[in-house]
C-alpha positions, 0 to 999 in steps of 0.5 A: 042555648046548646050547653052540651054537645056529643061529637062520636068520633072514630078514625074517620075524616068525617068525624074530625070535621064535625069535631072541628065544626062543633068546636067552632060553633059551640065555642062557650058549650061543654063537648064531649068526644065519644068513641064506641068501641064495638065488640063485633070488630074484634069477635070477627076478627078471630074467625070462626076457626080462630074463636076459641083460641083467641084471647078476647080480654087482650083484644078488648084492652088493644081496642081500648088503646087504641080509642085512647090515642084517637080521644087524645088526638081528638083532644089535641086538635080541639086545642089546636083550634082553640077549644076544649073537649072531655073524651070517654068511649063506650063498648057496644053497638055505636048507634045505640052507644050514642043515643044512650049516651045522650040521654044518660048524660044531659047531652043538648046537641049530637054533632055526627060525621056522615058517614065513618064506615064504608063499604059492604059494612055500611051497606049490611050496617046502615048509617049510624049517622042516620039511625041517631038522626032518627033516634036520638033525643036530641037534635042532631047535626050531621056534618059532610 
């Protein structure tokens, strides 16, 4: 029995359905929606040039808002179907985030959306999908 499922979420589609997907198939179980805030995002968008004047702590706590206002509308749309999900978000690398998370915290089941990033970052990245897939502790259901 599933007592425990750990949905990532970011600001993708795919990520909402398998919140929508666990909410629904893990009616009696506790969800927990995380979201990984990685660093790399707002180190890159300094640039080179811009590095050394940039202030990181206020970009850090703008990335935490952010996360904020996506675990609460995550947290409105599980209401919404009927369900009810604890937020908590994370600073690091997202795969590696997730499967620490899992151990760290008695997590059952890691339901993932295929695929949050595209483009030439999922390419140079690779799945995160498929790294916790490979790596979690847990089974892992990835939803399309």
């Amino acid at each position: 029995m599933t007592e425990h499922v750990l949905v990532p979420v970011d600001e993708s589609a795919q990520s909402m359905k398998a919140l929508d997907f666990a909410v629904e198939e893990y009616p009696d179980a506790r969800i927990t929606a995380l979201h990984v805030i990685d660093p790399r995002d707002f180190y890159g968008a300094a640039g080179i040039e811009g590095a050394a004047m940039t202030n990181f702590e206020a970009m850090r706590e703008a990335h935490e808002g952010q996360a904020e206002k996506l675990l609460e509308d995550a947290r409105e749309r599980a209401a919404a179907a009927g369900g009810d999900v604890e937020t908590d978000h994370e600073l690091g690398n997202a795969s590696r985030e997730i499967i620490e998370y899992a151990g760290d915290q008695d997590v059952d089941h890691i339901v993932i959306g295929s695929h949050g990033r595209t483009g030439a970052g999922r390419i140079l990245l690779g799945s995160v999908a498929e790294r916790v897939a490979r790596r979690a502790p847990v089974p892992v259901t990835i939803v399309r």
